[in-house]
C-alpha positions as CSV (number, residue, x, y, z in Angstrom):
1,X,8.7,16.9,-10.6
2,X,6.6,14.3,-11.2
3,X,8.7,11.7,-9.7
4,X,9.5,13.2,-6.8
5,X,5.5,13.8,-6.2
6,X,5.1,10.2,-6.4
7,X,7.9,9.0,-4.1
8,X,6.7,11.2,-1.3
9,X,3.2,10.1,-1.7
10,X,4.1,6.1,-2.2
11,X,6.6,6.8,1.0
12,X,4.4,8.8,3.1
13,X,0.5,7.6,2.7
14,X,-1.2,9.1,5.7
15,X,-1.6,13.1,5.6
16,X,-4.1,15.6,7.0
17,X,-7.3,16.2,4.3
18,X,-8.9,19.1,4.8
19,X,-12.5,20.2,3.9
20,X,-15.2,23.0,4.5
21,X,-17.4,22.5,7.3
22,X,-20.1,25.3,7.9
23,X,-17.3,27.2,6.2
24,X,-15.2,26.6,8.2
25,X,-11.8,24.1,7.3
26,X,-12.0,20.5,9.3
27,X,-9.1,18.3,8.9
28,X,-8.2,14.9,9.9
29,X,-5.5,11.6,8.6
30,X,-6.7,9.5,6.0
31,X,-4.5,7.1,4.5
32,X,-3.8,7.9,0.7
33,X,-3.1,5.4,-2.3
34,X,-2.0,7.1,-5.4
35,X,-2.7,6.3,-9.2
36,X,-0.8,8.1,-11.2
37,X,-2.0,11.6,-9.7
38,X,-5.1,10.8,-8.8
39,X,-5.6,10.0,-4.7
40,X,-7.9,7.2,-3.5
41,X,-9.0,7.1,0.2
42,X,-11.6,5.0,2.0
43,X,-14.6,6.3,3.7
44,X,-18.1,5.6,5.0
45,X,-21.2,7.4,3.8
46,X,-22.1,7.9,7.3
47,X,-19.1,10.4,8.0
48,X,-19.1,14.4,8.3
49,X,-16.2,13.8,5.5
50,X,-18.6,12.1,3.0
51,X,-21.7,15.3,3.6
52,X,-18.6,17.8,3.7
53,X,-17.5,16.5,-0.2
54,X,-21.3,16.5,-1.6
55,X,-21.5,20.0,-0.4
56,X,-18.3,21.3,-1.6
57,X,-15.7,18.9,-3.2
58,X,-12.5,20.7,-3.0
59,X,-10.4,19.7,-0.5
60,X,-6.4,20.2,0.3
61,X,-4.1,17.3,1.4
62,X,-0.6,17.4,3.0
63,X,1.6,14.4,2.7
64,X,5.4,13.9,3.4
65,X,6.6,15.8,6.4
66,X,9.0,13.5,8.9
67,X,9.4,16.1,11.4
68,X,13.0,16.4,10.8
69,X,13.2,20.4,10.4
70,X,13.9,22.3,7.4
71,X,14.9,20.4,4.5
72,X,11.9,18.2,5.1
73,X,9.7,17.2,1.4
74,X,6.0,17.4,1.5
75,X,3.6,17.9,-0.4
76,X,0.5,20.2,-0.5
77,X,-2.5,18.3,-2.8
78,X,-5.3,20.7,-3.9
79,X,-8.0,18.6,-5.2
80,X,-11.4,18.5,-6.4
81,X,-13.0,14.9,-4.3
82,X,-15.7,12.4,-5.8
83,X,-17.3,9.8,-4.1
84,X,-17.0,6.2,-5.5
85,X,-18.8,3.1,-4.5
86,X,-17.4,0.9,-8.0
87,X,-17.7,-2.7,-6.9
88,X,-14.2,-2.3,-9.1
89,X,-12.9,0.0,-7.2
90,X,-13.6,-0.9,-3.8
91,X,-12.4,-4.3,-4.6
92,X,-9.0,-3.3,-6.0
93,X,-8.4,-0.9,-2.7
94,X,-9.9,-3.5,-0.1
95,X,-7.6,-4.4,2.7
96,X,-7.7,-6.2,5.9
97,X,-7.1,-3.3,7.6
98,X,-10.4,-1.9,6.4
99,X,-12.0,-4.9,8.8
100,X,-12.3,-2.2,11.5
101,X,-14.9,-0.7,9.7
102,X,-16.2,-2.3,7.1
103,X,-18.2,-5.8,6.9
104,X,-16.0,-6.4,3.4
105,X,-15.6,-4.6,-0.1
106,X,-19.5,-5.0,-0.5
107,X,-20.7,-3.3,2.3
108,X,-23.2,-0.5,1.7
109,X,-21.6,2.2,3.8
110,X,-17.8,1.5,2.3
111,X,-16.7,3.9,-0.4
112,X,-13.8,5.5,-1.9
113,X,-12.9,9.3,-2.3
114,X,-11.5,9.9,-5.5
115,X,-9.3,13.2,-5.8
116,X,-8.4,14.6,-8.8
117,X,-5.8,16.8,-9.0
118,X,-5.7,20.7,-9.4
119,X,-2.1,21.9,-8.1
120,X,0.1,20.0,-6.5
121,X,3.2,21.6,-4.6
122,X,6.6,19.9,-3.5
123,X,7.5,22.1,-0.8
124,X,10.7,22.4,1.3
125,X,13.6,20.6,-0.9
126,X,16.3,21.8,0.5
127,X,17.8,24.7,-1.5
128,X,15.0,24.5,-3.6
129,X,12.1,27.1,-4.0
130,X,8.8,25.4,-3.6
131,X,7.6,23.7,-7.4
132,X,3.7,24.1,-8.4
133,X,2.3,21.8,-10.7
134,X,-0.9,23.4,-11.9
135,X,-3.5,20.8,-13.4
């Protein structure tokens, strides 16, 4: 199950991530790179996202759907989110991309969200009952 966790993830890197707002769920894309099963996604400190994780770090992920119909693999990510400003870290996961944003890896207001996991569900292989992986 593993494997078919990661191939979904490494072929589908932007999903929805959802947190509590006011308690209340607020949602948005991020971009996701996976370690092993751990998720990585940059942020600013200056977002609602960043406040939303000090006040309550769960959050829940989807990753995968194409839009095709049924039959369609994605994957629902429960995690538990920590906020990560390693020079190491935000080195290794720098991009060009991040330019729109950032002023470089050691800009003050760049950090990374680091999920851990806590279930993680492949859901809609066709034929194929959904599979939990409880952490």
């Amino acid at each position: 199950m593993q494997d078919i966790f990661e191939k979904i993830i490494d072929d589908s890197a932007v999903g929805t991530m959802a947190t509590v707002k006011q308690n209340k769920p607020h949602s948005r894309y991020m971009t996701f790179i996976r370690k092993d099963l751990k998720l990585f996604t940059a942020t600013s400190l200056e977002t609602h996202k960043a406040e939303e994780i000090k006040a309550n770090p769960y959050t829940h992920i989807l990753l995968g759907y194409e839009g095709e119909g049924f039959g369609d693999k994605y994957v629902e990510y429960e995690g538990k989110a920590a906020i990560n400003s390693t020079a190491e870290l935000k080195n290794e996961l720098w991009n060009s991309y991040l330019e729109n944003w950032f002023n470089g890896p050691d800009d003050p207001d760049y950090v990374v969200l680091e999920i851990t996991p806590v279930r993680i569900r492949i859901m809609n292989k066709t034929g194929a009952e959904p599979k939990t992986f409880e952490l």
